[in-house]
PyMOL Python script that loads the backbone (N, CA, C, O; Angstrom):
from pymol import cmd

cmd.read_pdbstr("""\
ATOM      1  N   UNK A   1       7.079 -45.610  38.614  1.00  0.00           N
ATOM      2  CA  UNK A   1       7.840 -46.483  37.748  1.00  0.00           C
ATOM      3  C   UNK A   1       7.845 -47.879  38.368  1.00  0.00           C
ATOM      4  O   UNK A   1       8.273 -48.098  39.501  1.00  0.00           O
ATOM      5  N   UNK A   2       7.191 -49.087  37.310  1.00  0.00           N
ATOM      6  CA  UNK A   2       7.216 -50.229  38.197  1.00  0.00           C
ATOM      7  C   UNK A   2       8.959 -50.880  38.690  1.00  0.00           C
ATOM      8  O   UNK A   2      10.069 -50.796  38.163  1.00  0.00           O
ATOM      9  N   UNK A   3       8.420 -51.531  39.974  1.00  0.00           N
ATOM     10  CA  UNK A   3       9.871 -52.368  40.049  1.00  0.00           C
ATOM     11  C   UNK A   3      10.985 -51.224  40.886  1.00  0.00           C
ATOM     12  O   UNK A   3      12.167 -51.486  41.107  1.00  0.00           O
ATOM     13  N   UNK A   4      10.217 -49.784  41.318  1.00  0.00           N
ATOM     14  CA  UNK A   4      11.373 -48.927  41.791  1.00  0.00           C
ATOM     15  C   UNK A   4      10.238 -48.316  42.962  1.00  0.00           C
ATOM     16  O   UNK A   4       9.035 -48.142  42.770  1.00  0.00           O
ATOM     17  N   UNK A   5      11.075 -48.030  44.325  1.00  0.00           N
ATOM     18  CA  UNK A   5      10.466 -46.951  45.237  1.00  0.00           C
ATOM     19  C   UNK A   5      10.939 -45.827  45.504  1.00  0.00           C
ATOM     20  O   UNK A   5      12.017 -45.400  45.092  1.00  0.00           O
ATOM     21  N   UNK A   6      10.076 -45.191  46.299  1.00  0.00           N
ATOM     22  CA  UNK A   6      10.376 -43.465  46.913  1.00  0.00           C
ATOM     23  C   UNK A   6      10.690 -43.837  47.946  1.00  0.00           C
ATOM     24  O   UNK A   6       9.854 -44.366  48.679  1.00  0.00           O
ATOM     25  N   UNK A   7      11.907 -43.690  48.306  1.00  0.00           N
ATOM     26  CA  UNK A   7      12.718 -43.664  49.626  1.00  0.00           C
ATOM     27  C   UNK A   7      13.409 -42.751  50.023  1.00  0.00           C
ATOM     28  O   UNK A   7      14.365 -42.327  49.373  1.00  0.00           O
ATOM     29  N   UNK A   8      13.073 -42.317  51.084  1.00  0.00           N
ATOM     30  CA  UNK A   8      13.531 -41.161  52.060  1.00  0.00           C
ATOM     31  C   UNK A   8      14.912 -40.908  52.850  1.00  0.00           C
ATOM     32  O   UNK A   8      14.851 -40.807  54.075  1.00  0.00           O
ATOM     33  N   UNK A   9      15.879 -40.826  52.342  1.00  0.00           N
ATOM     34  CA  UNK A   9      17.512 -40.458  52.427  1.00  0.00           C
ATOM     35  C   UNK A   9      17.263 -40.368  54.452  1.00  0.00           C
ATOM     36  O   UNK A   9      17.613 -41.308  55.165  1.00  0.00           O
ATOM     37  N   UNK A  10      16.799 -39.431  54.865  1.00  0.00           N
ATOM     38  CA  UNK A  10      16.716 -39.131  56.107  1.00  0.00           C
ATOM     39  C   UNK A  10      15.133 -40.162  56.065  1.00  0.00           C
ATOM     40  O   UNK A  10      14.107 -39.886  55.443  1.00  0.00           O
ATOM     41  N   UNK A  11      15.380 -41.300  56.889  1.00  0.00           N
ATOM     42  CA  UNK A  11      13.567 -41.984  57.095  1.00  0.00           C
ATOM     43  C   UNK A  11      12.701 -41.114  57.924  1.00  0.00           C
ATOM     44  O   UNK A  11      13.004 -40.322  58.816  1.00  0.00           O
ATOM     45  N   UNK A  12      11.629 -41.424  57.456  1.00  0.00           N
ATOM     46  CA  UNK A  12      10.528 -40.479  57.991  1.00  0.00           C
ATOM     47  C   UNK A  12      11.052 -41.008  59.386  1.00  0.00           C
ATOM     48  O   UNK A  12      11.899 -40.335  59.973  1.00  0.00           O
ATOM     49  N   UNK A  13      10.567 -42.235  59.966  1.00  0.00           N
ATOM     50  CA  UNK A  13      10.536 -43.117  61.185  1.00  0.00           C
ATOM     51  C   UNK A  13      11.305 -42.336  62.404  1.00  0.00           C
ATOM     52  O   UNK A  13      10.784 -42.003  63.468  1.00  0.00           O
ATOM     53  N   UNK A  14      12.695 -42.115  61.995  1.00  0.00           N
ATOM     54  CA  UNK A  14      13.399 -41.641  62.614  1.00  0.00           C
ATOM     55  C   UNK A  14      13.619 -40.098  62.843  1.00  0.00           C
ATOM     56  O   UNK A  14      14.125 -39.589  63.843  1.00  0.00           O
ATOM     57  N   UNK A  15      13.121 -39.425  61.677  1.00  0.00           N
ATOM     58  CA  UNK A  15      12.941 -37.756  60.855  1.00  0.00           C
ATOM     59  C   UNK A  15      11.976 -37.197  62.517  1.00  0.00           C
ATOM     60  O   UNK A  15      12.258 -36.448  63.452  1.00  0.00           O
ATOM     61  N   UNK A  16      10.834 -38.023  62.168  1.00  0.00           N
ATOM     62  CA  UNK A  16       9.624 -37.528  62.782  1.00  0.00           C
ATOM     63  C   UNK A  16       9.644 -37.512  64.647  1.00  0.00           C
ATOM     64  O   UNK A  16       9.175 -36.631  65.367  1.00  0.00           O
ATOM     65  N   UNK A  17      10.347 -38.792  65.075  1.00  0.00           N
ATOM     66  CA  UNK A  17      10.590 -38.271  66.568  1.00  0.00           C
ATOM     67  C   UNK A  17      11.520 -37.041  66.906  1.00  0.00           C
ATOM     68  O   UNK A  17      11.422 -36.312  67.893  1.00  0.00           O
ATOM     69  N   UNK A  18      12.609 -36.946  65.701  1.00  0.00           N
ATOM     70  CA  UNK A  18      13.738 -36.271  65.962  1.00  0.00           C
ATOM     71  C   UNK A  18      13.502 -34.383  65.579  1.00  0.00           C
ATOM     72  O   UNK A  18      14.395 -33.540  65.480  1.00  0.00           O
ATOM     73  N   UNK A  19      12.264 -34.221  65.460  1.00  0.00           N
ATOM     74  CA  UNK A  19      11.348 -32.673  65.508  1.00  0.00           C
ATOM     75  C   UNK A  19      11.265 -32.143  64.239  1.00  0.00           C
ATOM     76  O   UNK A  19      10.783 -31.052  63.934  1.00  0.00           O
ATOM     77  N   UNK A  20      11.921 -33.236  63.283  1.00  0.00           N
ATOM     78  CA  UNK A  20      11.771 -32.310  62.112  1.00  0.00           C
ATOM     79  C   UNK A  20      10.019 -32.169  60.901  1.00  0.00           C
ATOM     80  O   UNK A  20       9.183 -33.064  60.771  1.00  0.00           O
ATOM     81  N   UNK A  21       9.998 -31.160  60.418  1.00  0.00           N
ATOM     82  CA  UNK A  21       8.835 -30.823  59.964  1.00  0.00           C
ATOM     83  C   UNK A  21       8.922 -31.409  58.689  1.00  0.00           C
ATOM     84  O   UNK A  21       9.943 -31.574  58.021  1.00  0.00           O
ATOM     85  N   UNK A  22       7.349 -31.814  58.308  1.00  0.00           N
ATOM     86  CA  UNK A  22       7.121 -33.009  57.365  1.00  0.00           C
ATOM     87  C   UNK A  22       7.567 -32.375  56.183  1.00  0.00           C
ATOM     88  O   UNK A  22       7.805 -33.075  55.200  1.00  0.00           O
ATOM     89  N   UNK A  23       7.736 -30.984  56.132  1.00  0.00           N
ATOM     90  CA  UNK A  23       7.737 -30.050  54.617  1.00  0.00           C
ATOM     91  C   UNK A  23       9.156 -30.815  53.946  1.00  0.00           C
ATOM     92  O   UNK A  23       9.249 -31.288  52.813  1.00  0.00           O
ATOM     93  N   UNK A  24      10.164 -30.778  54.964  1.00  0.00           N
ATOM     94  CA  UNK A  24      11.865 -30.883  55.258  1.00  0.00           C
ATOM     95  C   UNK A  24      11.651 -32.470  55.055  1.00  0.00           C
ATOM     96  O   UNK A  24      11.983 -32.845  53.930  1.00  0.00           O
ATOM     97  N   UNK A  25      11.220 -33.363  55.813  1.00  0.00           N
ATOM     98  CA  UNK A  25      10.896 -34.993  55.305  1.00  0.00           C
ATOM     99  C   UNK A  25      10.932 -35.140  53.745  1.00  0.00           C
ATOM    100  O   UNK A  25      11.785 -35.651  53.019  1.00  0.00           O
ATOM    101  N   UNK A  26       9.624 -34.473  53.432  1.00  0.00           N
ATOM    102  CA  UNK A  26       9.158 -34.907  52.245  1.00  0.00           C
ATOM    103  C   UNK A  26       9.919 -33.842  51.176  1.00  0.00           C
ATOM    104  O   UNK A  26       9.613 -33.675  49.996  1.00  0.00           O
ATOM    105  N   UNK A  27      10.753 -33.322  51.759  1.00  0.00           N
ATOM    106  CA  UNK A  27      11.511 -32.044  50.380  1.00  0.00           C
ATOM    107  C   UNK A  27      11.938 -33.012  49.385  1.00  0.00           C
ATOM    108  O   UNK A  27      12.240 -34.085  49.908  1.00  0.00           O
ATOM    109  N   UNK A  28      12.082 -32.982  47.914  1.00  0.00           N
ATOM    110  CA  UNK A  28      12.322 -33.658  47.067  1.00  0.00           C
ATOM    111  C   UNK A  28      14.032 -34.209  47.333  1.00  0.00           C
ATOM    112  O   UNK A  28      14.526 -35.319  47.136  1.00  0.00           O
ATOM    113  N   UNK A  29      14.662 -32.913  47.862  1.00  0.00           N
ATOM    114  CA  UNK A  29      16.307 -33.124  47.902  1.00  0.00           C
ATOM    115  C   UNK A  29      16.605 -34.828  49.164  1.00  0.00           C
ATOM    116  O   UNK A  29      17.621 -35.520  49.232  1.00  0.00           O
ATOM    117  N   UNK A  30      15.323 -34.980  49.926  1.00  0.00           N
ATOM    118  CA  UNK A  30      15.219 -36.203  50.693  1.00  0.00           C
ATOM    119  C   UNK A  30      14.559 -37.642  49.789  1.00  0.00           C
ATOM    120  O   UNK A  30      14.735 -38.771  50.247  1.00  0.00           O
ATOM    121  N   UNK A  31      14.101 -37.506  49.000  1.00  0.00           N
ATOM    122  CA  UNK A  31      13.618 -38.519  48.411  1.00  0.00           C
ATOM    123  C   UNK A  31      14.663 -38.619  46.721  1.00  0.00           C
ATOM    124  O   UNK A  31      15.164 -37.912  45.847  1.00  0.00           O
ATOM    125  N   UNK A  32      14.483 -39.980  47.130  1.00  0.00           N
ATOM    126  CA  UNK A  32      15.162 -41.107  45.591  1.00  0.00           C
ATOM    127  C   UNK A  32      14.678 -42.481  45.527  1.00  0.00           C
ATOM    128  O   UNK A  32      14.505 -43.388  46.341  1.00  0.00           O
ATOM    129  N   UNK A  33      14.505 -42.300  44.149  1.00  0.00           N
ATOM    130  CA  UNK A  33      13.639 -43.472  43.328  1.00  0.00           C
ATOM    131  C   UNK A  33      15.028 -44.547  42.988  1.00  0.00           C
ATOM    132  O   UNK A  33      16.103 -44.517  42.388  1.00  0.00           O
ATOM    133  N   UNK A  34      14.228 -45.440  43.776  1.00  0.00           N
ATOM    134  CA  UNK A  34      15.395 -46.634  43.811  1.00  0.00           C
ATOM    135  C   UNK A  34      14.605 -47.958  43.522  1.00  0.00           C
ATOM    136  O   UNK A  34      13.377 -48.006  43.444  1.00  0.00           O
ATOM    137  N   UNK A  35      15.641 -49.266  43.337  1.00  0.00           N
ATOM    138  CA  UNK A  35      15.289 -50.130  42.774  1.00  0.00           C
ATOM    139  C   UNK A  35      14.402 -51.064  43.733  1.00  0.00           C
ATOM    140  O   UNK A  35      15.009 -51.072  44.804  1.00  0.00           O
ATOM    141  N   UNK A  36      13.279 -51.833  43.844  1.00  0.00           N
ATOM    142  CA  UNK A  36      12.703 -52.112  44.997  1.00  0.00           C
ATOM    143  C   UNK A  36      13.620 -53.139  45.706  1.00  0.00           C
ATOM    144  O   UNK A  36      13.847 -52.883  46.889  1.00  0.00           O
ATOM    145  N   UNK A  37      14.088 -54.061  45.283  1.00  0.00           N
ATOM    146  CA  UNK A  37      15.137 -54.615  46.249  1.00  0.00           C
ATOM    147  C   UNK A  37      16.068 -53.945  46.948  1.00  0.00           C
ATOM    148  O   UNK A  37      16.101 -54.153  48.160  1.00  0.00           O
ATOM    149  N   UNK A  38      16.823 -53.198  46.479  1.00  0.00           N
ATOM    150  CA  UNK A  38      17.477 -52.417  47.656  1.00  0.00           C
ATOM    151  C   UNK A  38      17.124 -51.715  48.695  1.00  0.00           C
ATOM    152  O   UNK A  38      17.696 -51.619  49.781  1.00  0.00           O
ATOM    153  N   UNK A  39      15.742 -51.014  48.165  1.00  0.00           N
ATOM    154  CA  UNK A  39      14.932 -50.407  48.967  1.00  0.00           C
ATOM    155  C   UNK A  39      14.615 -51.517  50.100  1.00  0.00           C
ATOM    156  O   UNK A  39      14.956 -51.262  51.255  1.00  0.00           O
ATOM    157  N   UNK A  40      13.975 -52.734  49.806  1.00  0.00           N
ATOM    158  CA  UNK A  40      14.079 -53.921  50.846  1.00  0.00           C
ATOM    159  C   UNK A  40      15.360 -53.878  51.866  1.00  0.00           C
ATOM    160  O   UNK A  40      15.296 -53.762  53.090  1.00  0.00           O
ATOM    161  N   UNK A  41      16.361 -53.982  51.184  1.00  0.00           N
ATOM    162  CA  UNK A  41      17.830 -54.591  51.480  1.00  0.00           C
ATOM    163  C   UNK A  41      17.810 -53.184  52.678  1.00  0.00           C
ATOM    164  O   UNK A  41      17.851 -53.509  53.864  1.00  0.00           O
ATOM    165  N   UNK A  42      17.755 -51.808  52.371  1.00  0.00           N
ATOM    166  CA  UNK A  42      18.147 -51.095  53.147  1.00  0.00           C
ATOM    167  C   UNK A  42      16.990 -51.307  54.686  1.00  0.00           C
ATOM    168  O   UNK A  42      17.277 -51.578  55.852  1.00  0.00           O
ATOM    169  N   UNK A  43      16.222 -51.153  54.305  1.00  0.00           N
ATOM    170  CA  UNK A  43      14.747 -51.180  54.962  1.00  0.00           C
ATOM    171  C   UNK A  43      15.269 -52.418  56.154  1.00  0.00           C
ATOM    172  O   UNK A  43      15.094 -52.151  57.343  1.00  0.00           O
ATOM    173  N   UNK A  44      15.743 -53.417  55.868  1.00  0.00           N
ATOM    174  CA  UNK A  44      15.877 -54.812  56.785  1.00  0.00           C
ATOM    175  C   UNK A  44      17.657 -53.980  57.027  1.00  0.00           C
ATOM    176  O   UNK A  44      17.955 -54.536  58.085  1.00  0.00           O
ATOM    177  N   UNK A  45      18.359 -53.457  56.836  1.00  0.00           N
ATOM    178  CA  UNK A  45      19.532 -53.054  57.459  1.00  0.00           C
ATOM    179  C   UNK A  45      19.284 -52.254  58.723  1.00  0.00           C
ATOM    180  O   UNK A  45      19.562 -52.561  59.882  1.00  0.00           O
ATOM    181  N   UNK A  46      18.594 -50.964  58.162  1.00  0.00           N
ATOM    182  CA  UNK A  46      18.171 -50.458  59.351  1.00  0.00           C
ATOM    183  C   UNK A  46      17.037 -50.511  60.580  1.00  0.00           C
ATOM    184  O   UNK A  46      16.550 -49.596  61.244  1.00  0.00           O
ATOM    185  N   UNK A  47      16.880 -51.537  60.602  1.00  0.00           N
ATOM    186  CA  UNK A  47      16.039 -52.268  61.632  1.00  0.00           C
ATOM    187  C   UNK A  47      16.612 -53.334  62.339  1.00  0.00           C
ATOM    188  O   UNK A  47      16.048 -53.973  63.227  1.00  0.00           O
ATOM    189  N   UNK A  48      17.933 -53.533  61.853  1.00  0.00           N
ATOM    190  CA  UNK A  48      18.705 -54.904  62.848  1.00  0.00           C
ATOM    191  C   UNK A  48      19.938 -54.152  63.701  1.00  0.00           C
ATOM    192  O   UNK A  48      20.430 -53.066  63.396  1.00  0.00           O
ATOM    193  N   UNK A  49      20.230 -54.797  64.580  1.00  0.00           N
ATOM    194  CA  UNK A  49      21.221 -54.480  65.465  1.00  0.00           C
ATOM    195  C   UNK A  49      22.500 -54.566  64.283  1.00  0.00           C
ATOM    196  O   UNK A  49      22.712 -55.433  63.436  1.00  0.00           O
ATOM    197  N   UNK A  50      23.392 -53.057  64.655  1.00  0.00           N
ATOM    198  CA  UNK A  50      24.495 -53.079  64.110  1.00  0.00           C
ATOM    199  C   UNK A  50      25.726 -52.280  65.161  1.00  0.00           C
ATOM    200  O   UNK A  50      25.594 -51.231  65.791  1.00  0.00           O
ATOM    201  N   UNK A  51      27.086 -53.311  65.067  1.00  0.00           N
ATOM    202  CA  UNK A  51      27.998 -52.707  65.778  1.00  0.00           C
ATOM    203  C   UNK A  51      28.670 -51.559  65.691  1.00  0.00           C
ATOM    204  O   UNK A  51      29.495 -51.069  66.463  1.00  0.00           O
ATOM    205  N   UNK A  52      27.963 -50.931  64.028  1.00  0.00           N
ATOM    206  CA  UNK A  52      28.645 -49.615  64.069  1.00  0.00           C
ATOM    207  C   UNK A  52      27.803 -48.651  64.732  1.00  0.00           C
ATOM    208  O   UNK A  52      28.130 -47.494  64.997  1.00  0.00           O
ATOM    209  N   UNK A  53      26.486 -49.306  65.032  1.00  0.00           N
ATOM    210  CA  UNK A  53      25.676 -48.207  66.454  1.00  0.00           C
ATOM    211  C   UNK A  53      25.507 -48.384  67.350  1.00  0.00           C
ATOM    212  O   UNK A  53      24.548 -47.867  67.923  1.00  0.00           O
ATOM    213  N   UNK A  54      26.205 -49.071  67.849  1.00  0.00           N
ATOM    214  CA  UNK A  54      26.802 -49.406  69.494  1.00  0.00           C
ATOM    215  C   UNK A  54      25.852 -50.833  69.583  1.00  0.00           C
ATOM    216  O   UNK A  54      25.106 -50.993  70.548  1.00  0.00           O
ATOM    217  N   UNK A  55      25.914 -51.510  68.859  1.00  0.00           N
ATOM    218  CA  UNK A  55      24.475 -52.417  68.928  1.00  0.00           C
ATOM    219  C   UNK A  55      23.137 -52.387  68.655  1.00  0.00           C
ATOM    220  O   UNK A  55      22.331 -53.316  68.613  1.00  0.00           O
ATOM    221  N   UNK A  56      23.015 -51.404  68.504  1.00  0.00           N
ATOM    222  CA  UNK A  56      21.661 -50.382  68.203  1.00  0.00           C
ATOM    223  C   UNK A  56      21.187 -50.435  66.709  1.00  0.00           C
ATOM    224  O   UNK A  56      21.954 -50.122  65.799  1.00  0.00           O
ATOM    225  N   UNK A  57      19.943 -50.827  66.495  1.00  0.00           N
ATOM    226  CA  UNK A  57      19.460 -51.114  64.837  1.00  0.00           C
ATOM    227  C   UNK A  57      19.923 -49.094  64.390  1.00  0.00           C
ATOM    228  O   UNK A  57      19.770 -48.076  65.065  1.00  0.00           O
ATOM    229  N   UNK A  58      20.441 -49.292  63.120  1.00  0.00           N
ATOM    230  CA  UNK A  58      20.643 -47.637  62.960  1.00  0.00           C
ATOM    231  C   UNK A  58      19.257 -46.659  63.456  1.00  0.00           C
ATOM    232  O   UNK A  58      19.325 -45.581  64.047  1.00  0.00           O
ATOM    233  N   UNK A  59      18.130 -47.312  63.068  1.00  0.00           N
ATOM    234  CA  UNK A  59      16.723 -46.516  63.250  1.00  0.00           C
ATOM    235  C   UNK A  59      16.630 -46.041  64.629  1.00  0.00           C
ATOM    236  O   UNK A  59      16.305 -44.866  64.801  1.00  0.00           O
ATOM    237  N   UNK A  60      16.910 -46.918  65.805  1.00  0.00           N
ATOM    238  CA  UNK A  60      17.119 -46.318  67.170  1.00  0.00           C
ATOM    239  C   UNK A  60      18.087 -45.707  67.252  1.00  0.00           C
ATOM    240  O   UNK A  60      18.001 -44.656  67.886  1.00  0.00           O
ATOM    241  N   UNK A  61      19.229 -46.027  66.743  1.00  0.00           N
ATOM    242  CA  UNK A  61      20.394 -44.896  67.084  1.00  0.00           C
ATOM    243  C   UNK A  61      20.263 -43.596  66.739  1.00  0.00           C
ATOM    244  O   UNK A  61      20.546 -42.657  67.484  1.00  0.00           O
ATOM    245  N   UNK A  62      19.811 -43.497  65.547  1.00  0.00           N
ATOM    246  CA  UNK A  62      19.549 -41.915  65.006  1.00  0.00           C
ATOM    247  C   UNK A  62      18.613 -41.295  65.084  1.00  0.00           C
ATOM    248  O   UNK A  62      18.697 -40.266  64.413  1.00  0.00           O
ATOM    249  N   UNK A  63      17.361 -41.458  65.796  1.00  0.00           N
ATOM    250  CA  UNK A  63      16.213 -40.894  66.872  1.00  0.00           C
ATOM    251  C   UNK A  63      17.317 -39.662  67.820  1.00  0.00           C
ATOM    252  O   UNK A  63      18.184 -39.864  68.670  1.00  0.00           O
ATOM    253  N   UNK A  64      16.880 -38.605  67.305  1.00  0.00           N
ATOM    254  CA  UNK A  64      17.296 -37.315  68.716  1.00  0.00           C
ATOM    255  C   UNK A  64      18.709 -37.010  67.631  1.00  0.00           C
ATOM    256  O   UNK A  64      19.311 -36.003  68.003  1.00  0.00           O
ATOM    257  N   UNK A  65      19.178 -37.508  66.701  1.00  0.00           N
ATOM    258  CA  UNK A  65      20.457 -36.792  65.699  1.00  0.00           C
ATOM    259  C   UNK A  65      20.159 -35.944  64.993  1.00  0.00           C
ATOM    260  O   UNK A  65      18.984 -35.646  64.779  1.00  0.00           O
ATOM    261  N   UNK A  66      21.198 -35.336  64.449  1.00  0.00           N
ATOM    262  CA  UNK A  66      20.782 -34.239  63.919  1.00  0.00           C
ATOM    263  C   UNK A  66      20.624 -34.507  62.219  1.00  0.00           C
ATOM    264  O   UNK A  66      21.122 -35.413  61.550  1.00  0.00           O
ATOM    265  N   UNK A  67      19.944 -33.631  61.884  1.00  0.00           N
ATOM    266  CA  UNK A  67      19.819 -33.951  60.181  1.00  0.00           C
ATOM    267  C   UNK A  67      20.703 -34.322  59.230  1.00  0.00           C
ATOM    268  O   UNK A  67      20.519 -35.173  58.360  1.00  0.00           O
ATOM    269  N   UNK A  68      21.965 -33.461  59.471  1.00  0.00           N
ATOM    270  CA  UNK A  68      23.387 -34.072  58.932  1.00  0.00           C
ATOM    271  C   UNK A  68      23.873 -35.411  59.145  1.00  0.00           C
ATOM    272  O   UNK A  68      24.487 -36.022  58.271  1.00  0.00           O
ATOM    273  N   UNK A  69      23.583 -35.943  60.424  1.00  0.00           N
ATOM    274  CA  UNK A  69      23.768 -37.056  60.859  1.00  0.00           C
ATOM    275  C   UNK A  69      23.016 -38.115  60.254  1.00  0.00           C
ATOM    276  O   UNK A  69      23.400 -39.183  59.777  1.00  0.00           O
ATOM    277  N   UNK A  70      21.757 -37.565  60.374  1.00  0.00           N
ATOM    278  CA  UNK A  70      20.643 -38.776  59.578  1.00  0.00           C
ATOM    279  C   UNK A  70      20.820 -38.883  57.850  1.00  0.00           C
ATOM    280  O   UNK A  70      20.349 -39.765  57.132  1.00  0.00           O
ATOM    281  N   UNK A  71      21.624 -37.735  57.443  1.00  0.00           N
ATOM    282  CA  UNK A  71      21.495 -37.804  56.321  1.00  0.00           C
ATOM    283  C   UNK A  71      23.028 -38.759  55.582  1.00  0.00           C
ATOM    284  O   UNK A  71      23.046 -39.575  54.660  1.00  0.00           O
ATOM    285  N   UNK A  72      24.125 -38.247  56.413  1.00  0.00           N
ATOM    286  CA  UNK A  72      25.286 -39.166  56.387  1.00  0.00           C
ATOM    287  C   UNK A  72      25.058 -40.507  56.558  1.00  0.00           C
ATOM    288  O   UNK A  72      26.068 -41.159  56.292  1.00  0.00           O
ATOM    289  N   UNK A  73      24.368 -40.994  56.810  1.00  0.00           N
ATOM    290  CA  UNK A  73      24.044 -42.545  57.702  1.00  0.00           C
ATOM    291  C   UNK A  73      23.169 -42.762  56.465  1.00  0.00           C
ATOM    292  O   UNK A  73      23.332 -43.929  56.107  1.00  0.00           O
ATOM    293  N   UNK A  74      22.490 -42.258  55.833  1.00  0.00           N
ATOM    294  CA  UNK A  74      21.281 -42.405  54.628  1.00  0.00           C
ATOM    295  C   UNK A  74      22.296 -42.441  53.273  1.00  0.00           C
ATOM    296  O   UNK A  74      22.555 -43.515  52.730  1.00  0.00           O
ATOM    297  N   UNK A  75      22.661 -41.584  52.947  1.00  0.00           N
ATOM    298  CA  UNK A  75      24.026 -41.690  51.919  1.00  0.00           C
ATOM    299  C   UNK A  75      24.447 -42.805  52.067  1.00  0.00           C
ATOM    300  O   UNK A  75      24.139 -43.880  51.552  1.00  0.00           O
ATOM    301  N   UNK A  76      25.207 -42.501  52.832  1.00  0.00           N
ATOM    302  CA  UNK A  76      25.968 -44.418  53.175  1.00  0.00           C
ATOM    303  C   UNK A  76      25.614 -45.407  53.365  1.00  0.00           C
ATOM    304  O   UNK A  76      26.468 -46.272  53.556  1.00  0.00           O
ATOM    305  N   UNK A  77      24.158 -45.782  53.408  1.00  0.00           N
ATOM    306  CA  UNK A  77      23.431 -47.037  53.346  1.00  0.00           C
ATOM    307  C   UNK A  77      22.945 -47.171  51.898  1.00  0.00           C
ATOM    308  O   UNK A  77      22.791 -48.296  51.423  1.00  0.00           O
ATOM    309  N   UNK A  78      22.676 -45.968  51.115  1.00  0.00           N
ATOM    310  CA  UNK A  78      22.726 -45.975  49.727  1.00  0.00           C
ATOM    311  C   UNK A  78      24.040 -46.442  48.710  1.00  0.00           C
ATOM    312  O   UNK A  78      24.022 -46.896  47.566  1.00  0.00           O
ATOM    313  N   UNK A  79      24.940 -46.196  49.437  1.00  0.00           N
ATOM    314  CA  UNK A  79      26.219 -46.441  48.626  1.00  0.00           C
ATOM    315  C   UNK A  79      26.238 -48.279  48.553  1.00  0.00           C
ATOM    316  O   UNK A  79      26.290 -49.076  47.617  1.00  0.00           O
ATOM    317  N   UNK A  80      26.164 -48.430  50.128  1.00  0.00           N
ATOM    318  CA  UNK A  80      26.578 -49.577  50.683  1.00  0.00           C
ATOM    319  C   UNK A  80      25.757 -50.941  50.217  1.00  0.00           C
ATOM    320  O   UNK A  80      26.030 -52.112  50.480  1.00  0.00           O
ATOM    321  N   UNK A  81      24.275 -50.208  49.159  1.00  0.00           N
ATOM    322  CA  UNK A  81      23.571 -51.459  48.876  1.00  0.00           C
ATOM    323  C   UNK A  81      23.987 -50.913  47.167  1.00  0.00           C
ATOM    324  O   UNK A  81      23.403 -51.725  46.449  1.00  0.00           O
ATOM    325  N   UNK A  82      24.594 -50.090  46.437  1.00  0.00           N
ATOM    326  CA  UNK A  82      25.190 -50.414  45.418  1.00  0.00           C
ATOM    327  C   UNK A  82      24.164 -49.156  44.526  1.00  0.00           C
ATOM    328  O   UNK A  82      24.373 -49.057  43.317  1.00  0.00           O
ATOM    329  N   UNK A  83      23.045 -48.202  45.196  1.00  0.00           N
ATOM    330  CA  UNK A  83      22.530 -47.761  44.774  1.00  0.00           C
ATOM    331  C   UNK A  83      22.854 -46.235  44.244  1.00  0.00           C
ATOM    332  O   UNK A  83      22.282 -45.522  43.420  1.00  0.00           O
ATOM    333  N   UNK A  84      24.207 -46.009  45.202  1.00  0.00           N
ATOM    334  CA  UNK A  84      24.871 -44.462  44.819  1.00  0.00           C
ATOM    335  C   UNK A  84      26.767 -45.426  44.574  1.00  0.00           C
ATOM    336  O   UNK A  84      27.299 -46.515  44.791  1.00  0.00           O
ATOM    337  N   UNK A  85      27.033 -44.271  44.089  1.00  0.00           N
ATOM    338  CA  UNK A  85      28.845 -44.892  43.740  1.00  0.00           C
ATOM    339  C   UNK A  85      29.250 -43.972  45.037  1.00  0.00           C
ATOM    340  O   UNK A  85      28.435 -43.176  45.506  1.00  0.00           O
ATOM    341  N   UNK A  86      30.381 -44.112  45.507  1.00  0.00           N
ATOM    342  CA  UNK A  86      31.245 -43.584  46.623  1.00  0.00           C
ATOM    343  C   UNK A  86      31.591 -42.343  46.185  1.00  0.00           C
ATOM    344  O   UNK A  86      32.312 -41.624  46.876  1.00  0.00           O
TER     345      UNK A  86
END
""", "prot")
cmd.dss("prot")
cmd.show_as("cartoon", "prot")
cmd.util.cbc("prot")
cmd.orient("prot")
């Protein structure tokens, strides 16, 4: 669909050091078709230093977390760019 991406709730980036198998990455229940700017907006969030991860861009912080974890942190960066309601 133009103008929208496949974005990965749990990011691969972080998915893939943290042992999980690509089947579980790419499961549909991990992916949502979102609008491409937000997809931007999130994409440049989690790559900058933030104080709610000790300073840590979220993408380094959540390397070695657990799936629940990566997936709470993914929710809530969805909410937070306006793409899920609370």
């Amino acid at each position: 669909m133009a103008g929208y991406d496949r974005h990965h709730i749990v990011e691969r980036s972080t998915a893939r050091p943290s042992g999980f198998f690509e089947d579980t990455i790419n499961d549909p229940d991990n992916i949502v078709l979102i609008p491409r700017m937000q997809h931007w907006l999130i994409n440049r969030w989690c790559a900058r230093p933030n104080d709610e991860f000790g300073g840590l861009p979220p993408r380094e912080f959540l390397q070695g977390k657990s799936w629940d974890e990566q997936r709470r942190v993914g929710l809530n960066a969805l909410v937070d760019a306006g793409v899920l309601k609370p």
